[in-house]
C-alpha positions as CSV (number, residue, x, y, z in Angstrom):
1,X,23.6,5.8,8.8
2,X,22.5,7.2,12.3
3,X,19.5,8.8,12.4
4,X,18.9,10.1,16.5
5,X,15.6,9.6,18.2
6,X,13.2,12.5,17.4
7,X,12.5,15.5,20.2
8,X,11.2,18.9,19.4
9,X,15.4,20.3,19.1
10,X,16.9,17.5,17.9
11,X,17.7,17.4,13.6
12,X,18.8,14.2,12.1
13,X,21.6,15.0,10.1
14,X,23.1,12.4,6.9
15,X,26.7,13.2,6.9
16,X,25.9,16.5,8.6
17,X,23.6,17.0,6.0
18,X,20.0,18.1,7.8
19,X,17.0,16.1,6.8
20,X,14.3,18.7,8.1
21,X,14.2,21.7,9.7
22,X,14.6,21.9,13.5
23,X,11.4,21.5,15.2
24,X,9.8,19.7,12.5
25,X,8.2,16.3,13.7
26,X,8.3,13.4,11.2
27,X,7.3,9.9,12.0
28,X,10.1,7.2,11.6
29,X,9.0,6.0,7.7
30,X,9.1,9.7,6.5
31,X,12.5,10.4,8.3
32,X,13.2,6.9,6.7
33,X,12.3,7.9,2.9
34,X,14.0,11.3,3.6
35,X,17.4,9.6,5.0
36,X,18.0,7.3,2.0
37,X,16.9,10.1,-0.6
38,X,19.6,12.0,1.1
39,X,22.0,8.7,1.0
40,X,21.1,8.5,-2.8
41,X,21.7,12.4,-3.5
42,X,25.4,12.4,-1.9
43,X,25.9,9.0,-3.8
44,X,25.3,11.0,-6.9
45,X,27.2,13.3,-6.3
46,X,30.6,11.5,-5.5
47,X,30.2,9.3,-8.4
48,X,30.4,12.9,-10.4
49,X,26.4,12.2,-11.7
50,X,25.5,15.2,-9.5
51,X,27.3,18.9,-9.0
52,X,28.5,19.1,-5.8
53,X,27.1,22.8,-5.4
54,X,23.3,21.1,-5.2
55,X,21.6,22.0,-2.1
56,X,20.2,19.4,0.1
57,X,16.3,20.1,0.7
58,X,14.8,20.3,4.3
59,X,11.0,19.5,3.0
60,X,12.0,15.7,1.3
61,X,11.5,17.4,-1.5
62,X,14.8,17.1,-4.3
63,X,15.5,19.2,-6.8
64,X,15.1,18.4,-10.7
65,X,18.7,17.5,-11.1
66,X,19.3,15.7,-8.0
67,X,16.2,13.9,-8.8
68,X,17.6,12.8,-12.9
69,X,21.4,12.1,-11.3
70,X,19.3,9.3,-9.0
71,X,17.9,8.2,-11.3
72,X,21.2,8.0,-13.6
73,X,22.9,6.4,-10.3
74,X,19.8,3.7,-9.9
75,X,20.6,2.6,-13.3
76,X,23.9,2.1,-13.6
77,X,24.2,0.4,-10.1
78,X,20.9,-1.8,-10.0
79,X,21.3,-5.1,-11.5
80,X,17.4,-6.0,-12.9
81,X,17.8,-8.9,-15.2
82,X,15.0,-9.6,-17.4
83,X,12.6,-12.4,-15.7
84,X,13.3,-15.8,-18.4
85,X,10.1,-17.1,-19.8
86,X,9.6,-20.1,-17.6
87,X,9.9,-17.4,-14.5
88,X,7.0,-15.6,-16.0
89,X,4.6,-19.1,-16.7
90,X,5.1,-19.9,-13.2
91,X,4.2,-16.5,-11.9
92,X,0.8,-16.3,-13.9
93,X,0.1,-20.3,-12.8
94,X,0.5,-19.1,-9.1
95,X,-1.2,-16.0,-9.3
96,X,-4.0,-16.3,-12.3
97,X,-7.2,-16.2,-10.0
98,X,-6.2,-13.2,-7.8
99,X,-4.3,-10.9,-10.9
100,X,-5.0,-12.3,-14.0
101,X,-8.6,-12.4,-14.5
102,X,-11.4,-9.9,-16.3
103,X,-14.9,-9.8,-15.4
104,X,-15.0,-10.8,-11.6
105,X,-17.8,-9.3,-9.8
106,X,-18.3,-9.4,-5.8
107,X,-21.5,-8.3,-3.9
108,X,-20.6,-6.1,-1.2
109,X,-21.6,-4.4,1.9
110,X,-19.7,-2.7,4.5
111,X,-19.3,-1.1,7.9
112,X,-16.9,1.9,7.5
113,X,-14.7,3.5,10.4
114,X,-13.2,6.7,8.8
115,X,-9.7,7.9,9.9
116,X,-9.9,11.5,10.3
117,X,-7.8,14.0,11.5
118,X,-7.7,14.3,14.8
119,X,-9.7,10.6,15.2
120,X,-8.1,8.6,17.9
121,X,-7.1,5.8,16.3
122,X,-6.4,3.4,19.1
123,X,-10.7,4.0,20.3
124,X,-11.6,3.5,16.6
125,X,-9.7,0.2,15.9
126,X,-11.1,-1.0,19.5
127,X,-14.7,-0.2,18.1
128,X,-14.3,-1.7,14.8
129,X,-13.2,-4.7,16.0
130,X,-15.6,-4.8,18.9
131,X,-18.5,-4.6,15.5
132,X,-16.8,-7.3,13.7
133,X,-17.0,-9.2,16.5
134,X,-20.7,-8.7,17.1
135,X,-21.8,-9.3,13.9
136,X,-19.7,-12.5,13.3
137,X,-21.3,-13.9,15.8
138,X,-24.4,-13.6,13.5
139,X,-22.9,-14.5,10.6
140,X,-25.3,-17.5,9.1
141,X,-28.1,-16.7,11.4
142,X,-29.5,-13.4,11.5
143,X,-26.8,-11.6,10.0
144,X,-29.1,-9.3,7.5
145,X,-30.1,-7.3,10.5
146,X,-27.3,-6.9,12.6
147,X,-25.4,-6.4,10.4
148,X,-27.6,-3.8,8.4
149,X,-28.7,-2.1,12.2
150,X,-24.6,-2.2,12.5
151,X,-24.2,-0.3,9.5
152,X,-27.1,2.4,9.5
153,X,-25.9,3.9,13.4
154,X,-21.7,2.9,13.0
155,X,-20.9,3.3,9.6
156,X,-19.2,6.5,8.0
157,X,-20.0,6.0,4.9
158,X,-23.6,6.7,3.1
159,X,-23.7,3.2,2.4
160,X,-24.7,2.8,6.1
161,X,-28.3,4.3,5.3
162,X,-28.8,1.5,3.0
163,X,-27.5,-1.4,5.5
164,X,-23.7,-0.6,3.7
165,X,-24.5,-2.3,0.4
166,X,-22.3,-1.4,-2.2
167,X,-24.2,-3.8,-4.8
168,X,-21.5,-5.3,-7.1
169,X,-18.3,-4.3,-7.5
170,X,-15.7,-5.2,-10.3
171,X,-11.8,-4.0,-9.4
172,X,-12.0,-0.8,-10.6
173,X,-15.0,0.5,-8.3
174,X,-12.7,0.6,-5.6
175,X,-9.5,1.4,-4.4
176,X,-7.1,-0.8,-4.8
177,X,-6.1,-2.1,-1.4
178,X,-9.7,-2.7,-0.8
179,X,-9.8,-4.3,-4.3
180,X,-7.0,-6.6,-3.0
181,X,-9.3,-8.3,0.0
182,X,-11.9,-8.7,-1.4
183,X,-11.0,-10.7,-5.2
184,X,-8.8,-13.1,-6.2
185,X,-10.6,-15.6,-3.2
186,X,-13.2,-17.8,-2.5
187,X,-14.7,-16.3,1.1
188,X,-17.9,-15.2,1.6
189,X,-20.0,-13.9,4.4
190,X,-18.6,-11.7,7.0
191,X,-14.9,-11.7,6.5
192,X,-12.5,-12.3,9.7
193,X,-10.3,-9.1,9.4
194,X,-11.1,-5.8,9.6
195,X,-10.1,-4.6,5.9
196,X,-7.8,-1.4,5.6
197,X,-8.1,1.2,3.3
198,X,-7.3,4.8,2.5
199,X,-10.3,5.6,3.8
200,X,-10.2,3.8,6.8
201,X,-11.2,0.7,8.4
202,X,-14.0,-1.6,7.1
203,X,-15.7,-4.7,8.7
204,X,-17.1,-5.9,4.8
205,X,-19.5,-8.9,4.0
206,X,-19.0,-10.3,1.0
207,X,-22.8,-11.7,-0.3
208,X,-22.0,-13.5,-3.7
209,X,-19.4,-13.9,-6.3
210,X,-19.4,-14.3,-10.0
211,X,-16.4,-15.9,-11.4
212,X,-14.2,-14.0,-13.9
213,X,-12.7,-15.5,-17.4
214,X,-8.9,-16.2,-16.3
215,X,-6.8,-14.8,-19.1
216,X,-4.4,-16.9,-21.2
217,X,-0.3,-16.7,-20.5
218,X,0.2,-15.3,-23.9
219,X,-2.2,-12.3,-23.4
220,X,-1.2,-11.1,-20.8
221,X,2.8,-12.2,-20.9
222,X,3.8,-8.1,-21.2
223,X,2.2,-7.6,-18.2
224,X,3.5,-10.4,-16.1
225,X,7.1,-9.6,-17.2
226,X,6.7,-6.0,-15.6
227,X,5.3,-7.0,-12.3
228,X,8.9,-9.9,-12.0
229,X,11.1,-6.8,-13.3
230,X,9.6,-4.2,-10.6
231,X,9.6,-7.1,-7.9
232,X,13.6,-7.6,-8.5
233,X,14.0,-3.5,-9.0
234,X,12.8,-2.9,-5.5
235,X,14.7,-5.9,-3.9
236,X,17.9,-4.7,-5.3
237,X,17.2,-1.3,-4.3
238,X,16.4,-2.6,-0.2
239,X,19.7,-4.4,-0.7
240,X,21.4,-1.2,-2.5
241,X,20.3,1.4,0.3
242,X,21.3,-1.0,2.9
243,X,25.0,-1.3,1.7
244,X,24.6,2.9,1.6
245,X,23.5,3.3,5.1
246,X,25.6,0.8,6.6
């Protein structure tokens, strides 16, 4: 699979096949997902899972059948065995505290850095770290108000009137990403990264933790079984689209 470097005239082709529409600027992951969608669609099609009169789409956007014939083609070529039992066990033991507990509350407060459009992102990285920075130096000390002053003039969110407290927060009061630095661990205080999120960039202090009731192997076995099954669907399909493109 070649794929040229982008410029305002050039079109990246897959098998002549044009991935978007001349002028169109993608970054490199879109042109990415576009490229093996394309790989996938002409795979279907000379494997007879796919009329060859389908037309190719210039907006990474398939059409329904093209869409059901990968699907067909992903299922008959993708080997995803079932996870054995003893697989499963050693997945919950590893990962009981961080995916398979109920109840876990964290106290929060944070220092929000929205991405918006037009933001330059290189200045608001540089200033969110420069914060974090400043108010981990506090951090044990006199952290309530540097970092509450940091919050009420920096922060994007209307959280920052209030010093950025969020009060506490279970996993499903916020997104997901965001859900994934903050439970599951022990830290507390100002943590040492800047935490990403759709929303943008956070510098977050976590203030207390309450403990959640880890749930037993056999309740939760269904759900553990999934997350090894999709694990080993996406590795075999890396490893699938990689033999297409090369």
């Amino acid at each position: 699979m070649q794929t040229p470097p982008m410029t305002e005239a050039a079109v990246a082709r897959i098998n002549g096949i044009a991935l978007h529409k001349a002028g169109e600027a993608l970054t490199a992951d879109e042109l990415r997902q576009r490229a093996y969608a394309e790989l996938l669609r002409q795979t279907a099609i000379q494997k007879g899972l796919l009329d060859a009169s389908d037309s190719a789409s210039t907006d990474g956007v398939a059409s329904e059948a093209a869409s059901a014939a990968i699907e067909t083609l992903l299922e008959q070529e993708l080997l995803v065995p079932e996870p054995s039992d003893e697989a499963c066990r050693r997945h919950h033991a590893a990962n009981q505290a961080s995916h398979y507990t109920t109840g876990e509350r964290v106290h929060v407060r944070h220092i929000l850095f929205a991405v918006t459009p037009g933001v330059d992102l290189n200045a608001l990285r540089k200033q969110a770290e420069g914060t974090l920075l400043n108010v981990r130096c506090f951090d044990g000390k006199n952290t309530d108000d540097a970092f509450a002053k940091a919050a009420s003039t920096l922060s994007n969110c209307p959280s920052g009137a209030e010093g950025g407290q969020l009060g506490w927060l279970t996993t499903t009061d916020c997104a997901p990403e965001f859900a994934k630095e903050l439970f599951g661990h022990a830290e507390v205080g100002v943590l040492p990264r800047l935490v990403h999120s759709r929303f943008g960039l956070h510098v977050v202090e976590v203030m207390g933790r309450e403990a959640g009731v880890a749930q037993p192997f056999e309740s939760v076995h269904g759900a553990v079984r999934m997350t090894l099954k999709q694990q080993t669907f996406v590795t075999a399909l890396r490893q699938y689209l990689s033999l297409l493109a090369g």
